[in-house]
N, C-alpha and C positions, 0 to 999 in steps of 0.2 A: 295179596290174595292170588295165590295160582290157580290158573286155570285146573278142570277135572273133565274124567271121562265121562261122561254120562252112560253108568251101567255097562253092557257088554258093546255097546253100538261107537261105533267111528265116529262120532259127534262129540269135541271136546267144549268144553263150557264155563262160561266163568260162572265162581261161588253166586254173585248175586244175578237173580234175572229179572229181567223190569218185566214189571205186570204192567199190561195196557188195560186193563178193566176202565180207571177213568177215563184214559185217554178219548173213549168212544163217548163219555160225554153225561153220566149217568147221577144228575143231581136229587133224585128219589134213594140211589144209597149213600152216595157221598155228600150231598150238601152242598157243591155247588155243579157249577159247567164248569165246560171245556170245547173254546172255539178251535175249530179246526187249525186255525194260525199257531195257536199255545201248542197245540198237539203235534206238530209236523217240528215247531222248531224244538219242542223236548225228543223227539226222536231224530233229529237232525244232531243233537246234544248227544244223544245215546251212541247214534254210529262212528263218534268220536271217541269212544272208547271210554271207561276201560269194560264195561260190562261187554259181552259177547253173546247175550245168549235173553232172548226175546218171547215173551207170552201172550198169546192173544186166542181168542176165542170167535165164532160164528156168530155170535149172538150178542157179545156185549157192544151196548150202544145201536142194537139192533143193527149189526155190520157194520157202526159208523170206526167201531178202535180197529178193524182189516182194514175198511177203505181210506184213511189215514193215515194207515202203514207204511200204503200201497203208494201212496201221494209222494209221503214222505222218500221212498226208495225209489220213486222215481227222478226226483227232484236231486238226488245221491246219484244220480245213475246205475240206479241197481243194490241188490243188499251186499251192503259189504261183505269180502270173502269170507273173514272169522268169525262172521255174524251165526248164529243159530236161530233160526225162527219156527217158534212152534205156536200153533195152533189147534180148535177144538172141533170136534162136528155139535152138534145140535137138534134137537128134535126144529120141527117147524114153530116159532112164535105163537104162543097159546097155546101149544098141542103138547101131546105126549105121544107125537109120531116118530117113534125111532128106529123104524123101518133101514132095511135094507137099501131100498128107494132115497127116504130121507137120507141119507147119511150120505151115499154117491151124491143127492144135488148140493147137500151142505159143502160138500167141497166142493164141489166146482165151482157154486158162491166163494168160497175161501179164492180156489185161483184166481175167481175172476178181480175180486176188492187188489187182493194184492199185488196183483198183475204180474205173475209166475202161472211157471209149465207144470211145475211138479212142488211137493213140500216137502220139506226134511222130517216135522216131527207132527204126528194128528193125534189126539188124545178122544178116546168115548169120552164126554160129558155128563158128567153129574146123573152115575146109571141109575142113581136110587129113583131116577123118575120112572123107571119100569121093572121087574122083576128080573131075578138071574136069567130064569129061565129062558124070559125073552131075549136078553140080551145075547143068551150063548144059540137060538136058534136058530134053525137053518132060516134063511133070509133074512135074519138080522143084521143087527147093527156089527157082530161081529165077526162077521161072514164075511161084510162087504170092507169092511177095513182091512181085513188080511188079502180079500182080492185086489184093491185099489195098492194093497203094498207087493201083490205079486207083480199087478200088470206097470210096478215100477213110478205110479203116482204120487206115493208117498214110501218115503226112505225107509221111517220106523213109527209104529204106531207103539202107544200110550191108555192109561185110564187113569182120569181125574173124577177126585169126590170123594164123599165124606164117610159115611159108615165105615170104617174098618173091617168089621167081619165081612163087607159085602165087597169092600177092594181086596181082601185075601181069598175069596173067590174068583174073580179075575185073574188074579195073580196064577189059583192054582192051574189058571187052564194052561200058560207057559208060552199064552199067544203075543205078553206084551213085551215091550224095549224098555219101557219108563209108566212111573207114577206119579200121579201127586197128589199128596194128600192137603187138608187145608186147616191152620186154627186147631191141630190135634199133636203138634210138637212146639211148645213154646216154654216160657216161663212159668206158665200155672198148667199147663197141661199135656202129660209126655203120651198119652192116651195110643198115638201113631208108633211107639215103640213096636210094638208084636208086629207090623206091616213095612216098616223098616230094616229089623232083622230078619223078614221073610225075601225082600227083596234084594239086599244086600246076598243072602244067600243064594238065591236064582241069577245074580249079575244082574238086574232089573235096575235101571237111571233111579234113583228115589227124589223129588224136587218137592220142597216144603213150601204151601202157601200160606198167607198170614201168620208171619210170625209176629206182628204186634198186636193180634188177635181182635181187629177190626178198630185199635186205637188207643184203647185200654192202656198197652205196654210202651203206648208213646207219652200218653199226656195225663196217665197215672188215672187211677180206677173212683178217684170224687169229681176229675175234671171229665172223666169218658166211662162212666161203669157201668158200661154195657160192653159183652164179651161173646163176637162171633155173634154180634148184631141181636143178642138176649142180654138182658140185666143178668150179669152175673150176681151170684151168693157172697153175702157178705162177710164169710170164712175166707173164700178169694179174695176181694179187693184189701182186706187186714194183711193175706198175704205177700199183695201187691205194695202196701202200704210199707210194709217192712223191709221189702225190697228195696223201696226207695230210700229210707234212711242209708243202708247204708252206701247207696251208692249216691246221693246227694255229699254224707260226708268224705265219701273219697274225689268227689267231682266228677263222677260221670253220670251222663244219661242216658235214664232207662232205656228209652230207645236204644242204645247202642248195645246193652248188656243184652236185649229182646233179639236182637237181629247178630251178635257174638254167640250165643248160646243155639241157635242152628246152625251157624258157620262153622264154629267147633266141631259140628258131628263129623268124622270125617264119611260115616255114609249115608250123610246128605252130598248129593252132587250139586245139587243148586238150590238157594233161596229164593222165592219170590219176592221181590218189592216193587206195590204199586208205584208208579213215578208220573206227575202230569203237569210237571215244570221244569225246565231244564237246571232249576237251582238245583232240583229234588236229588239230582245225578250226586252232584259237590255233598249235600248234606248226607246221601247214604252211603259214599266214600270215607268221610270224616267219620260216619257211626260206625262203618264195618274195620276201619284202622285205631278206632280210641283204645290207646292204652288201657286194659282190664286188667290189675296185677292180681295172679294166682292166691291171694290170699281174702280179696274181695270174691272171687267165686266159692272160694270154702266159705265163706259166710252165704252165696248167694243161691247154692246148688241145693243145701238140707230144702231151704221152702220152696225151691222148684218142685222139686222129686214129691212131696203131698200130692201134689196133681198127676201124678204119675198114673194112676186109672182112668182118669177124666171123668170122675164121677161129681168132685164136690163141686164143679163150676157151676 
């Protein structure tokens, strides 16, 4: 896995990036915790290479996956230099405040958990919580992210989140460095294609979240068939189900062909994968290196591409 540019920006990055979402501890979507101790020694694990390149948000674990980070790099003596750390702003808990105001305290919460002067990478958060309009007005949220990137606070700002049509709005203003879309490039669903070749053609970082699509593409859609945290359609999981044959008779796991198949993109710059054990490092190394021989993906690629609208899911 070699390292990539992330888009037009001097931020090099490896293909997989660990999502810290559990890390902060959040057993209402995952199912279980995460003690601080698990958390610091999986990102203790991380800074050991080989991944390079790090996701974390304002919000998840309600600050607790920054100030674990922050524990963690210190305990390091600082983040490693080929490390990449990015992060998200956030409206305020409960609110749908995504004020100008909001967004500067959200970071300075960010520097403060992490215990840095400045951040490489800040991403707007999940805009659909407010309209375009808002988001591109004067004192918003995106006013104040290109000032915080003028006065040198943050290296390169981002937009993370789900609509499509409303991240190729972001896109067209030309204000951002990177994307990430989430659960809309996988094996049942290429839906993130159009915002893909939209960024790719801007130089924009493109980073794909959930490519197991919330579990589904790990432990197969009778033992998880639920997709992007909804009961997927039963035309899906058949052609999950199909999937699996043949790659049970070739010996490989889904997971790996799930997390192979955004790797492959070459413009994807980087995949997300959640990690909130240090085993989890070893296991997404061994998925993202398993032999896939070219002749199981011409069997595996026709029932990908159905989901190509992201309609049947």
């Amino acid at each position: 896995m070699e390292n990539r540019r992330l888009g037009h920006t001097k931020l090099v990055v490896s293909p997989v990036c660990v999502g810290t979402s559990p890390l902060g501890s959040f057993p209402a979507q995952y199912g279980y915790e995460v003690s601080t101790e698990q958390a610091i020694s999986t990102l203790r694990r991380v800074f050991e290479g080989p991944f390079t390149f790090i996701d974390t948000s304002n919000e998840y674990g309600g600050g607790e996956s920054e100030r674990r980070i922050g524990q963690a790099m210190a305990q390091a003596g600082g983040l490693p230099q080929d490390v990449v750390l990015a992060t998200k702003v956030d409206p305020l808990p409960g609110s749908t405040d995504f004020s100008g105001d909001r967004v500067r305290a959200s970071v300075e919460e960010s520097l403060e958990r992490l215990g840095l002067d400045r951040l490489q990478l800040v991403y707007l958060h999940d805009p659909e919580k407010i309209s375009f309009a808002d988001g591109v007005a004067s004192g918003g949220p995106l006013e104040a992210l290109i000032g915080l990137r003028d006065q040198g606070v943050i290296d390169y700002i981002g937009v993370a989140g789900g609509p499509i049509p409303l991240m190729l709005q972001y896109l067209d203003t030309d204000a951002f460095d990177a994307v990430i879309s989430h659960n809309r490039f996988t094996l049942v669903d290429q839906s993130a294609l159009p915002l893909i070749e939209d960024a790719h053609r801007r130089g924009v970082g493109f980073v794909n979240g959930a490519p197991y699509g919330g579990g589904m593409l790990v432990k197969g859609p009778d033992a998880h068939p639920n997709y992007c945290y909804a009961p997927a359609g039963e035309a899906t999981r058949d052609r999950v189900r199909a999937m699996e044959r043949v790659l049970t008779a070739a010996g490989i796991p889904l997971a790996a062909a799930a997390l192979q198949y955004s790797l492959r993109e070459e413009r994807i710059a980087a995949t997300i994968v959640g990690m909130s054990t240090p085993e989890r490092v070893e296991q997404t190394i061994e998925l993202a290196e398993w032999p896939i021989p070219a002749e199981v993906w011409a069997e595996i690629e026709p029932l990908a591409v159905v989901g190509r609208s992201g309609h049947e899911v």
